[in-house]
N, C-alpha and C positions, 0 to 999 in steps of 0.2 A: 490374431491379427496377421494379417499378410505380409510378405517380407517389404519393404521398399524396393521400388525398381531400381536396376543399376543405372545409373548414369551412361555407363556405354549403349546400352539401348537408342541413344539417338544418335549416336553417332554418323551414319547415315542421312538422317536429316542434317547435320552438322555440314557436311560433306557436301547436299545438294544447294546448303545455301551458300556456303562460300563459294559453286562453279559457276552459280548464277548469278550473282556479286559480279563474279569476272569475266562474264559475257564468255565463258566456256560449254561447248553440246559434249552432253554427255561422252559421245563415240569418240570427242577427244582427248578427253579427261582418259578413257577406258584403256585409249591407244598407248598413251601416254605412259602409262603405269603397265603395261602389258594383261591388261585382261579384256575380257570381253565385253561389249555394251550390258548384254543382259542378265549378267555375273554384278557387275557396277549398281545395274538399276534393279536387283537383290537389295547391293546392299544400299542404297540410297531411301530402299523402302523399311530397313531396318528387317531385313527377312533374313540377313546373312552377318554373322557378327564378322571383325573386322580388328584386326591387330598385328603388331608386328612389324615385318617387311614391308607388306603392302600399306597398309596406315601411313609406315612414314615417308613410302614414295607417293602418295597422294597430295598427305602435306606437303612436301617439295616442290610439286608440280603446284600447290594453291597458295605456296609460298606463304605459309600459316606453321604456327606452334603443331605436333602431334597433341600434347594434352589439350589444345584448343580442341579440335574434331575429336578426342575422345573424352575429354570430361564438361567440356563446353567452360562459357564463362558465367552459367548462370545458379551457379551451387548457391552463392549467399543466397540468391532470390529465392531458390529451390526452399532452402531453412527458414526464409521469413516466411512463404507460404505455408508450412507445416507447424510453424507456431502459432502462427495466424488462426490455423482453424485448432490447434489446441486450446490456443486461449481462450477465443468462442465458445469453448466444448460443442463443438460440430460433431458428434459421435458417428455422423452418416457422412463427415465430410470423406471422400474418395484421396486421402491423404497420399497412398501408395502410388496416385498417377499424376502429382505433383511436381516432377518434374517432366512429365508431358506437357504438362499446360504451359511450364514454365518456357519449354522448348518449343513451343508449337506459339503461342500468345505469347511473350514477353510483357508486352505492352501492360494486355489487361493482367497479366499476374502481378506487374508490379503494380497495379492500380488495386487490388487486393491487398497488395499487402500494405500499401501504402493508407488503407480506405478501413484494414484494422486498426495500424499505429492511431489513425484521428480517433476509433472508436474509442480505442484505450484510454486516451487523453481527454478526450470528453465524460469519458465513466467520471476519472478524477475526477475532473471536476465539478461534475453533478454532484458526487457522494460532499465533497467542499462545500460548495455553495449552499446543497440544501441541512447541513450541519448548522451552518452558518443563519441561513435563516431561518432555521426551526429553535432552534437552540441558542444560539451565542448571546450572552448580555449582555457586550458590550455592542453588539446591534439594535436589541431590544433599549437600552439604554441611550442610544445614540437617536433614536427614532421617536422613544419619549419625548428629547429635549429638542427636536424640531417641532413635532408635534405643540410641547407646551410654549415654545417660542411663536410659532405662528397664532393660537390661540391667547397670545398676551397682546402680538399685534392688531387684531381681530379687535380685539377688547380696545384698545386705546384709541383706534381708530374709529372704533363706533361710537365714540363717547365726543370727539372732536365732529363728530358730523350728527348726530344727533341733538347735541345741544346749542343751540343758536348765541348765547351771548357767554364766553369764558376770558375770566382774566388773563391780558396778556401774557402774566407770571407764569398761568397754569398752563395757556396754550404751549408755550417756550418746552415748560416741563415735557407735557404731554409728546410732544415734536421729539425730542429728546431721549424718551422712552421709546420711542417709534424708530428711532435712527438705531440706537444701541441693540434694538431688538434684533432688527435688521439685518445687523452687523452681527449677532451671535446667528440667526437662522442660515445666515450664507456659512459661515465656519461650519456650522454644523452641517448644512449639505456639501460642502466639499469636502468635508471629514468624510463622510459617509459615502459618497464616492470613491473616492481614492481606496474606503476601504473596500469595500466590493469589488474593484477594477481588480484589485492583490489575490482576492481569496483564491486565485488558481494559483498563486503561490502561497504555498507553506511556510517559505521561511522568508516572505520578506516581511510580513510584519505578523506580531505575538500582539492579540486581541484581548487577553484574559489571562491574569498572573500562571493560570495552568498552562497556557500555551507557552509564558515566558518560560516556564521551569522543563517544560519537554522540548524546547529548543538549546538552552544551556546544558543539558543531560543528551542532548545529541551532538551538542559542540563538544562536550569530553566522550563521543562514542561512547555511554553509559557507561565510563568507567573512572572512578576516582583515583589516579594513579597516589597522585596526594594522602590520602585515608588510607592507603596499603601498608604504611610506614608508621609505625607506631610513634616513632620520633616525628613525623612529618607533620603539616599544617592541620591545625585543627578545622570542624568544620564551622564555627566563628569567623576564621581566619579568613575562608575560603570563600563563606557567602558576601565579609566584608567587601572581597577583591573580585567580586563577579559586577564586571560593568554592563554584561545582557539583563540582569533582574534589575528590572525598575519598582516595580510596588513593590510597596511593603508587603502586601501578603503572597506575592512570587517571593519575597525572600526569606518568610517566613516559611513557605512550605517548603525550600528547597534546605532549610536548613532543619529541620524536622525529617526530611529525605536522607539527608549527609548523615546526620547522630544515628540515624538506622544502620545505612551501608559503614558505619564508623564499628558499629559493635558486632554486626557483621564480619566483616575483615579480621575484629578479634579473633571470633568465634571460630572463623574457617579460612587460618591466612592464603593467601592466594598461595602460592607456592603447592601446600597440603591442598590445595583445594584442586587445582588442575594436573597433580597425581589422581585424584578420586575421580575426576572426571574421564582422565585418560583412561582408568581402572575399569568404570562402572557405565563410564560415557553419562551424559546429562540428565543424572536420574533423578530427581530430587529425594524420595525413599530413600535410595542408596544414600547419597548425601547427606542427608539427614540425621539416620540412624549411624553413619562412620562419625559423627561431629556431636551426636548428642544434640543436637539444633531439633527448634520445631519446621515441618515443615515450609512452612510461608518464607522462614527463613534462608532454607534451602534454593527456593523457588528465588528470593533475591539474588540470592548472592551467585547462582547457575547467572539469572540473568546480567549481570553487572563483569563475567568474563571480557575480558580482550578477546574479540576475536570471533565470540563465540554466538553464532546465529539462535535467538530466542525472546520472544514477546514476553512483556507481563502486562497484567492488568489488574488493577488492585480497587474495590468500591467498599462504600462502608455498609451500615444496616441496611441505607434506605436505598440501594442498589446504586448510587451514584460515582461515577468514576471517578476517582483521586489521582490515579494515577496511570500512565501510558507507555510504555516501550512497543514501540511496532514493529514486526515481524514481516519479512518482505511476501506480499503475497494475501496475507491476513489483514485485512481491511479493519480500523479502527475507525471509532466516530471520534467527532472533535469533543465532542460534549456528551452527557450522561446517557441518551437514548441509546443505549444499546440493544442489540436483539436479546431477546429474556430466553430464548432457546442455549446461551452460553452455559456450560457449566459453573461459570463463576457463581452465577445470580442462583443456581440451583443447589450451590454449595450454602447460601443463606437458611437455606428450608432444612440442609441437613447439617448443621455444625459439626465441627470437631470429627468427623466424617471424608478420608479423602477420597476423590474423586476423579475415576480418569475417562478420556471422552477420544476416539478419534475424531476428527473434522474436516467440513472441506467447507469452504463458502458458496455459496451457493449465485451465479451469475458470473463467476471468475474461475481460473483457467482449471479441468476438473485434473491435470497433473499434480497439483497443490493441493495433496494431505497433509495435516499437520496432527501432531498428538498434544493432549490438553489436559494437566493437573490443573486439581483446584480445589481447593481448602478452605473452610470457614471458622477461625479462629478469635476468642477473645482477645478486644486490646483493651491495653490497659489494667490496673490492679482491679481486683472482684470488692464490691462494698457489701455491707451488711444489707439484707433486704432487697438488694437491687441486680436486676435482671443484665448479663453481660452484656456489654455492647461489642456487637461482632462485629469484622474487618475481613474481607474474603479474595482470596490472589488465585490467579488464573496463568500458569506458565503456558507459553504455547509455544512447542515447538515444531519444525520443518520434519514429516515422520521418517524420513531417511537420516534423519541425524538426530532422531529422539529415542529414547529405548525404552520400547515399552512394557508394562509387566508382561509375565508370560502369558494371561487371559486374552490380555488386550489386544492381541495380534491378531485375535481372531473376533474381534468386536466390527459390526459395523460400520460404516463412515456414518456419522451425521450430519447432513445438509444444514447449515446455520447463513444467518444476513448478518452483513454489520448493522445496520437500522431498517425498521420496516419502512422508511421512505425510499429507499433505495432498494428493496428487497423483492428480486424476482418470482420467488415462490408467491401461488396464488393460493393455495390452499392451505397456507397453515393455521394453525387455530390460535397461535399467539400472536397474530395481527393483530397490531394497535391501532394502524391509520392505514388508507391505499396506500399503494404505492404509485410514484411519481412514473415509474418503469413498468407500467401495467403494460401486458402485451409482448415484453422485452422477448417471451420464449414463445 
């Protein structure tokens, strides 16, 4: 890759816009500062660099800052431009004459970058919405009972106009069912509005006990400072006193969640545990084997650090997500469709088997590699006769702050989607549905 250009490179353009600003001809500006017109319009044309002495008898005579003409005021622009097309993954974008453009167009560079920020924000919330309506049951649910609402009015309505002579009594009834009905279809489409209006936000409103439980696990930054303290609140105690879990089975799974991270914390009290980390840095292996822990455990308890940048993802047999910690970067679905290219879902087919994966997502910024354990482990006690029922964790972490085995360093990236609705790759063979982004590349 080629170096970036320096920023003093325009300086000269800097130089010709502010003389022209000031209704200044060149030969005066030249006299001015003692050099010559065609020494000047060198360097005006960036043919002659320009520092020092002279620079800052320029700016005096332009009555301007020196680092104004030599580094200009458009650095931040310059940085959003070059994120911009990293993010893209523009791999042909001309990135090293970025702050040319920036210096020469302002206008349209900031309409670039400004024209990525909306992309970005629109990905969001594509990847939102169509989670939301592929998947969520509490939409599915919601669209049922309009659904069977309107078809009950239907029905009642056609019964008072089709039949020509009904008892008053019944008519009253009938009229009555008609009104209530009414009254429940408009609830329900204004429910259903309002919740769609939100779905570009995440945390204003928890649709499904699992959203309630990954928004209270993000109100304590994934970390139960509570649970650290063996003397401290139990996690009874604690799901008691959570006023974000409304349903009962939000409060059930969070505290099924708690009694995990509770034996946890025995098993690898924090203190011991971010020595090992600091030691070995976020290995779960490492981890695992200093604690005598199985790995899944390891893969917890890394994730549930203060502090400490790292995804999980946890599903059971039937490949269905239970659980979410998201990783800045690393795109989660709201609900079970996940791409079946993860190692998680691959750790199913090979249990008791770990697994490590470099990754990158595939449509999002190609800077972000991440590295990726994943283990398929029985839960629960083994019975006579009966086949374990597996539980399978996936840690993902940011690969600059993940440390891989020695092999792995020299393993391939693999290209992965968060869901095929969302998923730019056109050729893969574990497509389940189009994609809604056909074309995106």
């Amino acid at each position: 890759m080629q170096d970036a250009v320096p920023q003093t490179r325009l300086t000269g353009n800097r130089i010709r816009e502010r003389r022209l600003l000031q209704g200044m001809r060149q030969a005066e500006l030249a006299k001015a500062v003692g050099v010559s017109p065609s020494y000047l319009n060198l360097i005006e044309h960036n043919r002659r660099r320009i520092g020092g002495k002279l620079l800052n008898d320029i700016a005096g005579v332009l009555n301007v800052e020196p680092s104004l003409l030599a580094e200009g005021a458009e650095a931040e622009l310059i940085g959003r431009l070059r994120r911009a097309a990293g993010e893209a993954g523009e791999e042909g974008a001309e990135t090293t004459q970025a702050e040319e453009f920036a210096g020469r167009f302002p206008g349209w560079a900031r309409l670039v970058a400004a024209q990525r920020k909306q992309v970005a924000g629109l990905e969001r919330a594509v990847e939102t919405l169509t989670d939301r309506l592929t998947h969520d049951p509490h939409l599915a649910a919601t669209l049922h009972e309009v659904l069977d609402t309107a078809t009950a009015i239907r029905s009642t309505a056609s019964i008072l106009v089709e039949t020509r002579e009904i008892e008053p009594e019944w008519r009253d009834r009938f009229h009555r069912n008609i009104n209530e009905d009414a009254e429940r279809l408009a609830d329900g489409a204004r429910s259903l509005a309002g919740y769609l209006d939100g779905a570009g936000d995440a945390g204003r409103e928890q649709s499904s006990p699992q959203e309630e439980v990954e928004a209270y696990m993000r109100g304590q930054d994934w970390h139960m400072a509570a649970l650290e303290d063996p003397d401290g609140a139990t996690p009874q105690e604690i799901v008691g006193a959570a006023h974000g879990l409304v349903s009962v089975s939000a409060r059930a799974q969070t505290l099924d969640w708690l009694t995990r991270y509770e034996a946890d914390a025995r098993a690898m009290p924090l203190e011991l545990m971010q020595e090992a980390v600091e030691a070995h840095g976020p290995d779960p292996l490492a981890i695992a084997g200093r604690f005598e822990v199985d790995l899944a455990a390891a893969m917890r308890r890394i994730a549930s650090l203060p502090g400490q940048e790292a995804g999980l993802v946890i599903c059971d047999g039937s490949g269905t997500i239970t659980y979410r910690r998201p990783v800045g970067g690393f795109a989660l679905p709201r609900f079970g469709a996940a791409c079946p290219l993860w190692p998680l879902f691959r750790a199913l087919s090979r249990p008791m088997v770990p697994l490590f994966e470099r990754l990158s997502q595939a449509g999002r910024a190609q800077e972000h590699s991440f590295v990726a354990y994943a283990i398929a482990l029985p839960k629960g006690q083994p019975g006579l006769n009966r086949e374990p029922r597996y539980e399978a964790h996936m840690l993902i972490l940011p690969e600059e702050g993940g440390k891989a085995p020695e092999a792995g360093h020299f393993a391939a990236v693999s290209p992965v989607g968060a869901t095929c609705r969302i998923c730019v790759v056109a050729d893969c063979d574990a497509r389940r549905e189009p994609s809604i982004l056909a074309g995106a590349e």
